[in-house]
MDAnalysis code that builds the backbone (N, CA, C; Angstrom):
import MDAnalysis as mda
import numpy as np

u = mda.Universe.empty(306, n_residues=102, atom_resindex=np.repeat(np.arange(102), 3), trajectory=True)
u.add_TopologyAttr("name", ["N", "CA", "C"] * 102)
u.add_TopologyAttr("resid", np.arange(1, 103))
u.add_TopologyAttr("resname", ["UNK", "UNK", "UNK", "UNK", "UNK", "UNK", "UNK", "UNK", "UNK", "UNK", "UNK", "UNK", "UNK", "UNK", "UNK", "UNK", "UNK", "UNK", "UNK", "UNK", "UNK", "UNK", "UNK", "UNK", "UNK", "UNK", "UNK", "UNK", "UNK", "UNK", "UNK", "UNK", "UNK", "UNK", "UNK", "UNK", "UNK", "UNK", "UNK", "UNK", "UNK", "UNK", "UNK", "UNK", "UNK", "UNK", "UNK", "UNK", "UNK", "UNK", "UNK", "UNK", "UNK", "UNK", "UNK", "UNK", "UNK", "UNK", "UNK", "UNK", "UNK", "UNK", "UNK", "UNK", "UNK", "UNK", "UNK", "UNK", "UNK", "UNK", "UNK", "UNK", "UNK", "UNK", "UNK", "UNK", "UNK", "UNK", "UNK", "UNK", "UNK", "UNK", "UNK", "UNK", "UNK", "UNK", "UNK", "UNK", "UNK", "UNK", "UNK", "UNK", "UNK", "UNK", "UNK", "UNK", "UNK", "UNK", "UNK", "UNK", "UNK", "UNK"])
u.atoms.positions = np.array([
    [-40.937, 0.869, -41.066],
    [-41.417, 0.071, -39.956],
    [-41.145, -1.419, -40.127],
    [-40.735, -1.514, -41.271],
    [-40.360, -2.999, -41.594],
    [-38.918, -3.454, -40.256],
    [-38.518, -2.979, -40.452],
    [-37.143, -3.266, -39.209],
    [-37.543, -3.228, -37.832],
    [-38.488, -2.650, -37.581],
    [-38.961, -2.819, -36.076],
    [-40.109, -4.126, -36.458],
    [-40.201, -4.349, -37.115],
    [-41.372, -5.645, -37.244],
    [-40.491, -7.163, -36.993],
    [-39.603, -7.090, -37.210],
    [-37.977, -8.429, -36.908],
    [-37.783, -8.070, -35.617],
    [-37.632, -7.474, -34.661],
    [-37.497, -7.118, -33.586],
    [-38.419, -7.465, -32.429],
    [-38.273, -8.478, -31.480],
    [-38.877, -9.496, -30.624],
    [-39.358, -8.407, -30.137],
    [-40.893, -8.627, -29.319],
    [-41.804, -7.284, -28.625],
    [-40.937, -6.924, -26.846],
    [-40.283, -8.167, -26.453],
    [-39.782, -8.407, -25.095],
    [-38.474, -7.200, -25.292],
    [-37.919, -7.144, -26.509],
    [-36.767, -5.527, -26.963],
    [-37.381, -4.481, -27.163],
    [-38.937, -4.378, -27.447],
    [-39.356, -3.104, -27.281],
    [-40.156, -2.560, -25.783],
    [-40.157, -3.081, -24.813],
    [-40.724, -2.887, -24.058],
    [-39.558, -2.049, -23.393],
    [-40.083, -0.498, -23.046],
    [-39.532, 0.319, -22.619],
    [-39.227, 0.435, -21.103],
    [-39.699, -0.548, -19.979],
    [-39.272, -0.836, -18.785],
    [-38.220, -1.770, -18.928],
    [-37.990, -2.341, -20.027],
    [-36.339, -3.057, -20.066],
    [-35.265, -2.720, -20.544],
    [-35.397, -1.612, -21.325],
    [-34.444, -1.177, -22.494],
    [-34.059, -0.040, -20.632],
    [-35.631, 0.537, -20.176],
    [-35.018, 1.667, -18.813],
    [-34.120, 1.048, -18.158],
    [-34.802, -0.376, -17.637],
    [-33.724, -1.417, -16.480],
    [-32.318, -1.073, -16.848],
    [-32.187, -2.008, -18.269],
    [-30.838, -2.304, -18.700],
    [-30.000, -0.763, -18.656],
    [-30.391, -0.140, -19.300],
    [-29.744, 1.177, -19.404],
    [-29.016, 2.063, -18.249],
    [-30.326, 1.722, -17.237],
    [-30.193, 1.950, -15.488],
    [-28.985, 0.834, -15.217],
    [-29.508, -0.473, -15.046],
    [-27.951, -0.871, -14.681],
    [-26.741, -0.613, -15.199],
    [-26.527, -0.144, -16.563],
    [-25.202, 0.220, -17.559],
    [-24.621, 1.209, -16.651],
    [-25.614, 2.249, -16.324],
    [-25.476, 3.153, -15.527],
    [-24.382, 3.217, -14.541],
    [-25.431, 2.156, -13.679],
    [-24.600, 2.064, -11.882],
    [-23.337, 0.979, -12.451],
    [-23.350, 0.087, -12.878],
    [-22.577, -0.431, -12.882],
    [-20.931, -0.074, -13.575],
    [-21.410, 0.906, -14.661],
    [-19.849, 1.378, -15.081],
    [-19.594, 2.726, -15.045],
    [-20.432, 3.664, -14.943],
    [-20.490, 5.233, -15.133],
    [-20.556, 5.865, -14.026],
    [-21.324, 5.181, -13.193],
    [-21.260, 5.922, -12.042],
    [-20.044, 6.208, -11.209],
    [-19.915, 7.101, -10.486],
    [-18.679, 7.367, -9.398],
    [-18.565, 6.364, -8.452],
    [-19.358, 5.908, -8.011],
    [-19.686, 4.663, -7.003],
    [-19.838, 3.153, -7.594],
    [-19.106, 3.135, -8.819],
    [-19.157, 1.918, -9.666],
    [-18.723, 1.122, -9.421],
    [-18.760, -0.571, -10.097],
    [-17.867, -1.233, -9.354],
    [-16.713, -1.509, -9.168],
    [-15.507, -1.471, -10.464],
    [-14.190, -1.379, -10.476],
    [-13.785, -0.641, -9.327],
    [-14.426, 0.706, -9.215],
    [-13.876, 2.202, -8.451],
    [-13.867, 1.502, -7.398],
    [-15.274, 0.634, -7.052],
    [-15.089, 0.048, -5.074],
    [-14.314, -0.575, -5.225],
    [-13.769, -1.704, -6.018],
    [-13.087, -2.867, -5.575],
    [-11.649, -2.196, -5.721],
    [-10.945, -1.047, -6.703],
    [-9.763, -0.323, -6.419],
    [-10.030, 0.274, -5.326],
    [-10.817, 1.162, -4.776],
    [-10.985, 1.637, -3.546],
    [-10.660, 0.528, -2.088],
    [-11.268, -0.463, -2.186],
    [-11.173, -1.683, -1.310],
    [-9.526, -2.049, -1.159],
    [-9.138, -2.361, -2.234],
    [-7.673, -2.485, -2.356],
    [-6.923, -1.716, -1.616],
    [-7.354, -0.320, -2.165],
    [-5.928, 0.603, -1.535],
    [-6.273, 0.473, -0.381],
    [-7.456, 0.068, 0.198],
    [-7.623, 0.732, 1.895],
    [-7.116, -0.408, 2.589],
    [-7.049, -2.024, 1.611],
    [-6.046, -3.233, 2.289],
    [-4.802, -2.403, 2.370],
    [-4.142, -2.596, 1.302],
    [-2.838, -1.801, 1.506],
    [-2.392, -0.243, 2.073],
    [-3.478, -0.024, 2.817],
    [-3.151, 1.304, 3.770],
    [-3.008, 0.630, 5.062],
    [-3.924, -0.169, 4.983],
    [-4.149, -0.678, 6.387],
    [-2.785, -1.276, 7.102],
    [-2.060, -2.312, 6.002],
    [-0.615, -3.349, 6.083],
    [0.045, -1.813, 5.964],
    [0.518, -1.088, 5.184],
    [1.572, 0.382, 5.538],
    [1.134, 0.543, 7.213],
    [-0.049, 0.694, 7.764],
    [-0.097, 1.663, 8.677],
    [0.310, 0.547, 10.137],
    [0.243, -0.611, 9.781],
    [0.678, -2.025, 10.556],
    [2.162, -1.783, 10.704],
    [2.550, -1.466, 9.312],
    [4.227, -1.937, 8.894],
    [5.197, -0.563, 9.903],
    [4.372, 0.701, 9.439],
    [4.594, 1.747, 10.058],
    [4.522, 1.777, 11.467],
    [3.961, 1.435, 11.758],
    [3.942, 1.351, 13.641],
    [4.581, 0.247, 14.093],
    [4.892, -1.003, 13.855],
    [6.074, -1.251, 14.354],
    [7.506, -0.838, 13.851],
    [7.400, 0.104, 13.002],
    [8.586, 0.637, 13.033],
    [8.697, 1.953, 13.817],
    [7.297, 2.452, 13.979],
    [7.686, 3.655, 15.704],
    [7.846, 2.990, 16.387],
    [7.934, 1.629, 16.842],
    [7.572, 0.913, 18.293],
    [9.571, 0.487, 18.238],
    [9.508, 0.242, 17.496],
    [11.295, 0.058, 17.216],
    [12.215, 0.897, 17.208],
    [11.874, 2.094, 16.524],
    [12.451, 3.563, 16.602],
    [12.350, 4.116, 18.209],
    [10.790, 4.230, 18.797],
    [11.189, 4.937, 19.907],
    [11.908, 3.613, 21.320],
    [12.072, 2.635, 21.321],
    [12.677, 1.737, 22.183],
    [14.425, 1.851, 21.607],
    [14.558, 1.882, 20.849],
    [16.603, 2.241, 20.182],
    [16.403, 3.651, 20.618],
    [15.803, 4.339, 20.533],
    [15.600, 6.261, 21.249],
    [15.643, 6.319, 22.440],
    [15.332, 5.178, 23.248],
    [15.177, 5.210, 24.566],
    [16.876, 4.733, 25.026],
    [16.768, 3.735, 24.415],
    [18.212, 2.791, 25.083],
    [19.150, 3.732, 24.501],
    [18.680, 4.711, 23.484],
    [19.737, 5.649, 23.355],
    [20.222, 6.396, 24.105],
    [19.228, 7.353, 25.107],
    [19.419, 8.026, 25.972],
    [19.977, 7.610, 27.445],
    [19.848, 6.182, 27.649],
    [19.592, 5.782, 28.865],
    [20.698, 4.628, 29.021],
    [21.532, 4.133, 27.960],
    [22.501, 3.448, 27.875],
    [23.547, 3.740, 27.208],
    [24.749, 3.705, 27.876],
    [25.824, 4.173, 27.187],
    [26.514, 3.315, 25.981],
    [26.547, 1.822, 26.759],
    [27.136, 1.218, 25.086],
    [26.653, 1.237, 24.050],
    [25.207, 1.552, 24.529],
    [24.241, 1.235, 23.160],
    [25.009, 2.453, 22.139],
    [24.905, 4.005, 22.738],
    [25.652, 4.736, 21.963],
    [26.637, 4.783, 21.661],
    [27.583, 3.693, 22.197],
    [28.750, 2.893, 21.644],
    [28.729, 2.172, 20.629],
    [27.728, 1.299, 20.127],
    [27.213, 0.194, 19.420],
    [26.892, 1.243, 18.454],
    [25.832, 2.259, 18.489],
    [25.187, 2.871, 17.294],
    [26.322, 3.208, 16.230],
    [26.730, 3.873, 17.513],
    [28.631, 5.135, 16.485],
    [28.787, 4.189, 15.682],
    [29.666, 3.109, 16.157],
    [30.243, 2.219, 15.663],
    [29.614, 1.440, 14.637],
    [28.256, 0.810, 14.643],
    [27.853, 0.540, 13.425],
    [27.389, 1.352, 12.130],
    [26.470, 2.285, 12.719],
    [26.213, 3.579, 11.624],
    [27.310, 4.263, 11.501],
    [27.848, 4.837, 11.986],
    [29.079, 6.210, 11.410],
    [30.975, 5.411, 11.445],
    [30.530, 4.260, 11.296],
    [31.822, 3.343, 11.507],
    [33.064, 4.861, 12.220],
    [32.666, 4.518, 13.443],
    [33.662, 5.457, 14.268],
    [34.281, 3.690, 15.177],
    [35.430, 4.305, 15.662],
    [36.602, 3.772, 16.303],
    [37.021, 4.268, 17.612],
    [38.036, 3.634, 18.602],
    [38.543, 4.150, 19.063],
    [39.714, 4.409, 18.775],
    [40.808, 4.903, 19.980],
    [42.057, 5.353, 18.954],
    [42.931, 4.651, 18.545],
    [43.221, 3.265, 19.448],
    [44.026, 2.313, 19.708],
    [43.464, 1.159, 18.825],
    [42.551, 1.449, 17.977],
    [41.641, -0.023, 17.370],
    [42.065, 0.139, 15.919],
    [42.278, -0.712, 14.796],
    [41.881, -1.016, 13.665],
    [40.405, -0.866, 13.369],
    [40.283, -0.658, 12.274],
    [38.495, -1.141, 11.602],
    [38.917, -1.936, 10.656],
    [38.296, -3.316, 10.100],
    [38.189, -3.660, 9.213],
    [36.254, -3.667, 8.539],
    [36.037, -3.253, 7.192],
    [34.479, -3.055, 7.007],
    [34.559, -4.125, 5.425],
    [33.749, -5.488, 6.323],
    [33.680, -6.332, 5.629],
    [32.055, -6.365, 5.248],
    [31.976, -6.141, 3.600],
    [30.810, -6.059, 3.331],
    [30.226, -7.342, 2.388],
    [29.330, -7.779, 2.443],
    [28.148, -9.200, 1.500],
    [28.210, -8.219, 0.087],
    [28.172, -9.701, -0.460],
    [28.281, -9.144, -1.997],
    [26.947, -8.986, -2.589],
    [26.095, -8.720, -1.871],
    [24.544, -8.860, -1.870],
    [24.253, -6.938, -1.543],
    [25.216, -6.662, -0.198],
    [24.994, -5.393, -0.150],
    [25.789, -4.145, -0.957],
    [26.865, -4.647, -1.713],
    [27.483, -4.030, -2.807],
    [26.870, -3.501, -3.728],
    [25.643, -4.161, -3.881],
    [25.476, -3.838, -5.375],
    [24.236, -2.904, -5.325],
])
């Protein structure tokens, strides 16, 4: 009992040693802890900017889908840039950035 006699009475009081223990608890062990929210918080920023980034790229996709159907040069323009098609009487030259080479 000599070693508990060095030991301040405010460390033996068993509603603080409960507190502390209780907060150790919530604060790192639990499933609902705090790291877990603030990674949780995070990903749901960066779902949010994907699901931003993503819809203007349907809003872009279905307007080139439209002018696809509904304009002819455009499907002139597409061929020609995506599937480097030609006509018969034309040269191609495919000049590429030394940025997209690599």
């Amino acid at each position: 009992m000599k070693v508990l006699s060095h030991i301040p009475s405010w460390l033996k009081n068993k509603y603080l040693i409960t507190g502390v223990a209780f907060l150790v608890w919530i604060f790192f062990f639990d499933p609902k802890d705090i790291p877990s929210s603030i990674n949780r918080i995070d990903t749901y920023n960066k779902l949010q900017k994907s699901e931003q980034h993503l819809t203007k790229l349907i809003a872009e996709t279905t307007k080139d889908l439209n002018l696809l159907k509904t304009n002819p040069r455009t499907i002139e323009k597409y061929a020609r840039e995506n599937y480097m098609m030609k006509k018969d009487n034309e040269d191609l030259f495919i000049v590429k950035s030394p940025s997209e080479s690599k």
